[in-house]
C-alpha positions as CSV (number, residue, x, y, z in Angstrom):
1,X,46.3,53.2,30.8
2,X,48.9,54.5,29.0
3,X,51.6,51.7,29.5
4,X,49.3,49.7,27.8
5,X,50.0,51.1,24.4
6,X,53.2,50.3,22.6
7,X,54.6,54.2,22.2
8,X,54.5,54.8,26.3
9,X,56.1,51.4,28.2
10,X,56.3,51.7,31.8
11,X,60.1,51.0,32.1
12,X,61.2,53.9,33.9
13,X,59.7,55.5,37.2
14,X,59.0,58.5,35.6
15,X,56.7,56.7,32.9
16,X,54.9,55.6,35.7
17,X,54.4,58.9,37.1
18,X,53.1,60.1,34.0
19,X,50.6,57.2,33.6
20,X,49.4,57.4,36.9
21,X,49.0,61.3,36.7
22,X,47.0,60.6,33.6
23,X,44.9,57.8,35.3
24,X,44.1,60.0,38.2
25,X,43.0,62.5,35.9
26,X,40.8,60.3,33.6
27,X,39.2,58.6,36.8
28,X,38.2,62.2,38.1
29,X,36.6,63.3,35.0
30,X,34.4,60.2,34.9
31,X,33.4,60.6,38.9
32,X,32.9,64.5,37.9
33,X,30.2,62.8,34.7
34,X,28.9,60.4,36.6
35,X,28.2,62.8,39.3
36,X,26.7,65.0,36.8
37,X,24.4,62.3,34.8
38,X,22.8,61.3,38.4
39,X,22.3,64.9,39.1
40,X,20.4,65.0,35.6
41,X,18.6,61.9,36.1
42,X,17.7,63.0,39.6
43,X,16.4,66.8,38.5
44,X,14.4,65.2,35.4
45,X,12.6,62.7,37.2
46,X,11.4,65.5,40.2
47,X,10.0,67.5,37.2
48,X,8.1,64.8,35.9
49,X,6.4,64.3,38.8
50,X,8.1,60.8,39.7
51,X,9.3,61.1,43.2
52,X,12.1,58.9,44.1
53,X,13.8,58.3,47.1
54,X,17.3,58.0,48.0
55,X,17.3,54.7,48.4
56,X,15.6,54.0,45.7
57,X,17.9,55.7,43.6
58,X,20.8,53.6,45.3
59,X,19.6,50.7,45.3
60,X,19.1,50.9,41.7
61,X,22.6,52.5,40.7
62,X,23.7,49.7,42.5
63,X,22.2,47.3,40.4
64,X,23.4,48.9,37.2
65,X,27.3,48.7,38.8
66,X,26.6,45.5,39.4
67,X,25.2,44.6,35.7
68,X,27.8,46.2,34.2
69,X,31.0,44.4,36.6
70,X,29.1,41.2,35.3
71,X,28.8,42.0,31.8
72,X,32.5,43.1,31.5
73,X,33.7,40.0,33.4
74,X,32.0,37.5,31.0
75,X,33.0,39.5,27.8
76,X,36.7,39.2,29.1
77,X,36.3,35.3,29.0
């Protein structure tokens, strides 16, 4: 991510490092948010008195990855 902006090229091997240190951290703070927002999602729905299952739950995450793969492929046309 960050050899994509002009001020941090990846020319040497320590650039690289850098920007895959900083990658490896950005991609663990979204897993540690997405993580959380199912949690969320999960707890709220139980105290509402919807009961989903697992699968359920799955199944339709999966669909919503899938959605969004699609929808960022076509806008990169």
């Amino acid at each position: 991510m960050l050899t994509s902006t002009r001020d941090y090229p990846a020319t040497t091997v320590a650039r690289l490092e850098v920007n895959m240190l900083w990658d490896g951290l950005f991609h663990m703070t979204t897993y540690v948010f997405v993580a959380v927002g199912v949690f969320m999602i999960w707890s709220r729905a139980r105290k509402g008195g919807f009961v989903w299952s697992r699968r359920s739950l799955l199944g339709w995450s999966l669909v919503g990855w899938g959605l969004f793969n699609f929808v960022l492929r076509e806008a990169d046309r």
